[in-house]
N, C-alpha and C positions, 0 to 999 in steps of 0.2 A: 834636764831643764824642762824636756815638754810635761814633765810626770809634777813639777811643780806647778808651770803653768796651768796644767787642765784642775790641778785643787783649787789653784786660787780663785778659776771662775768660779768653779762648785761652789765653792764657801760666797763670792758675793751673790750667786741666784738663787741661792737656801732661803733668805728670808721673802723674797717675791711668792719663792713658789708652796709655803706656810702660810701666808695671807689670806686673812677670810673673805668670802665673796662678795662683790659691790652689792650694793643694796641697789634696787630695780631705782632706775631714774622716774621724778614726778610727773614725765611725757616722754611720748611716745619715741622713736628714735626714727630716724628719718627712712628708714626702709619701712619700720611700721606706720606713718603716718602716710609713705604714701599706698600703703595697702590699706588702710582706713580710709584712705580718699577714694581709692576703687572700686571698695567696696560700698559705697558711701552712693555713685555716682549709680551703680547699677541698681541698688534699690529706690532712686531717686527717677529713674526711667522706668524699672518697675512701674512703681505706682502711678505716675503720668502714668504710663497705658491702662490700669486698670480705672481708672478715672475719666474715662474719655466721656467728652462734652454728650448729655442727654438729647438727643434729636429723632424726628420723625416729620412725615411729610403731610402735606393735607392738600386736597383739592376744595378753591375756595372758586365760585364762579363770579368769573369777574376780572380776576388773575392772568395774568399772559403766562406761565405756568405753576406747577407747582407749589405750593409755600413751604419752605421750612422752619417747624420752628426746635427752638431749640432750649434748652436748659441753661438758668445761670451758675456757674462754677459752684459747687456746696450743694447747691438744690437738692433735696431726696427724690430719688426714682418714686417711690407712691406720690408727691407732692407734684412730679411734671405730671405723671400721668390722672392725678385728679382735675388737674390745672386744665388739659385737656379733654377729659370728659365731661368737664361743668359746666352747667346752664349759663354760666356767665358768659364763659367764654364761647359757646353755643351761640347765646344770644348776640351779642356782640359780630362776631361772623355773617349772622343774619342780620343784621343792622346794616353791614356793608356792601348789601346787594338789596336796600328796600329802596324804594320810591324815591326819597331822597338822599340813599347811600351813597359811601366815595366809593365803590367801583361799579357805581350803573353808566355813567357817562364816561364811560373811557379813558381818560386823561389820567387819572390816578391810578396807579398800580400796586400791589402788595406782595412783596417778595419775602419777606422773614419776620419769623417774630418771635420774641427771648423772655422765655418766661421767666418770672426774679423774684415773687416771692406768694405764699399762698398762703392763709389763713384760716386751720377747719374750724368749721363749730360742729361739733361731734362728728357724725358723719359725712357733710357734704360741707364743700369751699362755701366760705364766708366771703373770705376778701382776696380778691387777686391781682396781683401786680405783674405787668406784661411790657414789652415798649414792642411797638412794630412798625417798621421800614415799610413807609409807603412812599413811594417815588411820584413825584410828576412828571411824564415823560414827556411835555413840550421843556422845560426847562433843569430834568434830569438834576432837579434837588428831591431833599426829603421833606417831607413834612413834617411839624412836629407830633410825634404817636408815642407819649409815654401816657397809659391806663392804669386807672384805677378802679379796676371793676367791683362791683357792691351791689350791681341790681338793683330792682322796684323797692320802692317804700310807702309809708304813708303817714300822713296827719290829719289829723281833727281840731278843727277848731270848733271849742266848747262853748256855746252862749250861754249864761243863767240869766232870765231876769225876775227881777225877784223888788215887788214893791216902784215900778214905775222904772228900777234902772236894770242894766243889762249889764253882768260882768260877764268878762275870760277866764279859762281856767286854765293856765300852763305850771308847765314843771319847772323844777328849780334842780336841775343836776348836774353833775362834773365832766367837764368835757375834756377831755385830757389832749386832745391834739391842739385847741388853744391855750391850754393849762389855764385853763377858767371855771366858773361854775354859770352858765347860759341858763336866761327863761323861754321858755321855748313853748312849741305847742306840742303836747302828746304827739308822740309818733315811733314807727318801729320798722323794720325790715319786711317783707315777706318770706318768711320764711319756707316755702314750699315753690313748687314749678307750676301750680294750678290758678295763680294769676287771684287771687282772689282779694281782691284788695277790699271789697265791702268788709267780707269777715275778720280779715287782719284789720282793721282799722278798731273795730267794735272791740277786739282782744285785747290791742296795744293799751285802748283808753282805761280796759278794766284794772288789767295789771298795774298801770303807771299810776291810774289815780282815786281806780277802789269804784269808779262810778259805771254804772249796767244800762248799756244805749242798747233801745231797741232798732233791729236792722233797717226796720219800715220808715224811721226815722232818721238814715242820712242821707245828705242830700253831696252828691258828689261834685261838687265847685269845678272841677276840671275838665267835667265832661260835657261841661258847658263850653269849654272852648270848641276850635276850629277843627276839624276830623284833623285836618292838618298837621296838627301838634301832637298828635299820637295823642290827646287827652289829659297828657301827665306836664309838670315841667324839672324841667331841667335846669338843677339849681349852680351847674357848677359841669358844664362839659368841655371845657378847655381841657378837664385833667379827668373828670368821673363821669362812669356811664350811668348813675342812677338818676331812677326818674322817679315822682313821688307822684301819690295821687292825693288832692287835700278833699275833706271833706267837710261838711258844717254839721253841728248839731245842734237846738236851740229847743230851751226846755224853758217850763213854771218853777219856781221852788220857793220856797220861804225864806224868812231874814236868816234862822238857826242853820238852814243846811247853807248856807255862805257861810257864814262864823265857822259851823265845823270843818269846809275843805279849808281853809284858810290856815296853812302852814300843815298842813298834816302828811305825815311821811309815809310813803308808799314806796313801791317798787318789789323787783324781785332781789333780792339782799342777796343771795343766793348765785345771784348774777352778776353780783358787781351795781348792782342799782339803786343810788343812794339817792331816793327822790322826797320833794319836798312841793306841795302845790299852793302856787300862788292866787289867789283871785284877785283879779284889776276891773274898776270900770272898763269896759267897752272903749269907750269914748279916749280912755287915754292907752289904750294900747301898742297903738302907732309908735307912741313915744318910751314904751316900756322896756323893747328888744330890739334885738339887733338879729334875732332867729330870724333869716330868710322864706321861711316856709309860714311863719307868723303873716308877716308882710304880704307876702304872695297871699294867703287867703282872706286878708285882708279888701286887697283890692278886688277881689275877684267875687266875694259878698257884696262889700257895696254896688259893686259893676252886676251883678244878677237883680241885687234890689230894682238898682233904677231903671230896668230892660224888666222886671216883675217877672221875673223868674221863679222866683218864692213864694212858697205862702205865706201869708199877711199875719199867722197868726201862729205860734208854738205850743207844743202840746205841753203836759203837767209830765214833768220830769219823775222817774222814777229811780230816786236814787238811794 
């Protein structure tokens, strides 16, 4: 009996043990996924530590200690460390320790500051975005400190008069932060650390609208103000530290060189600069723009007229 018995299993585990093998399941199987989860977690720690937040320290005077600043998550190691070699942010630093800086009087303190994003143009920062924790230590809030640092610039404003009246000459180009196209008055960046804003002004005008001012001939509007003001103004420091210098230019020309700037395109193409120059009466320019830096040298001409700051009369334009 047991000699039948052990056949009879044999004969039913014959066909189990003939059986071709399972085909691999379309996931994982619960030992394997939790070894794909382990291994999952420790590359995931990993990389946290090789990613550790960008920081260094600075001595800023003024400070009850140290400052940190630090890198925003993403940032590139060249990009913090440009961020912090650059004139901007140089400058800026010394801003907060001048004459009217927030940490000459005490009460304001500056403990950290996180840089978030940097802009080259070729070699050196264009634009730099930074927010920094300034404390008021009687009442132990923050201030609001989000920058948008961009540096000096400048404008000209162009007189032509030409047969008794007096035109403007501004540009007609694309502004892309108000998705608009603004008329404005020539104007450009400085692009170097030598301050030079007579030269940069005379460059921006040629580029933008083809016309060759001589230097003897501008007269710098701003330097007319109070020592006070630094000389420049400040179109927008709630949020930007640039400061502009405007300047005047006022020339002779004939009826033909009005006709010809009048719509003619300029700029560097090259650059992204799709410019188009407008000429306006004088007289209605107030009413032409809404460019801040237009206005501003607006008032600031007539307010030299009436104080006879100027001369009374413009030389023959060579354009």
């Amino acid at each position: 009996m047991a000699t039948v018995a052990a056949t009879s299993r044999a004969r039913c585990l014959l066909p189990f043990r003939h059986r071709a093998p399972r085909p691999p399941l379309p996931f994982p199987s619960p030992i394997a996924r939790a070894a794909t989860h382990r291994r999952g977690v420790r590359v995931a720690s990993s990389e946290a530590s090789a990613s550790a937040p960008l920081s260094t320290t600075i001595e800023v005077p003024g400070a009850a200690a140290p400052v940190v600043v630090v890198g925003a998550p993403g940032l590139p190691e060249a990009d913090f460390r440009n961020a912090v070699d650059s004139s901007l942010f140089k400058q800026w630093l010394s801003n907060l320790q001048s004459e009217k800086g927030v940490l000459t009087y005490g009460r304001l303190n500056l403990t950290r500051i996180l840089i978030q994003g940097v802009d080259m143009f070729g070699k050196r920062v264009g634009f730099l975005k930074f927010k920094a924790d300034i404390i008021d230590e009687e009442t132990k809030t923050k201030v609001p400190g989000i920058v948008f640092a961009r540096g000096p610039a400048v404008a000209v404003l162009i007189l032509l008069e030409s047969n008794g009246q007096t035109y403007a000459v501004l540009t007609e180009q694309v502004r892309v932060p108000i998705g608009k196209f603004v008329l404005e008055l020539p104007a450009g960046m400085l692009d170097d650390e030598k301050g030079d804003f007579v030269g940069t002004a005379v460059r921006e005008v040629e580029e933008e609208t083809g016309i060759k001012l001589n230097l003897e001939d501008m007269v710098d509007l701003t330097a007319l103000l109070n020592p006070a003001t630094g000389g420049r103004i400040l179109p927008s420091p709630g949020g930007c530290d640039e400061e502009i210098g405007l300047f005047l230019y006022r020339g002779r020309v004939d009826e033909e060189t009005i006709r010809s700037l009048q719509g003619k395109e300029t700029g560097l193409r090259d650059h992204g600069e799709l410019i188009k120059l407008r000429v306006v009466p004088y007289s209605q320019l107030w009413r032409s723009t809404a460019d801040a830096k237009a206005l501003c040298a607006i008032a600031l001409y007539e307010m030299a007229k009436r104080e006879g700051l100027l001369p009374s009369s413009p030389p023959s334009a060579n354009l």
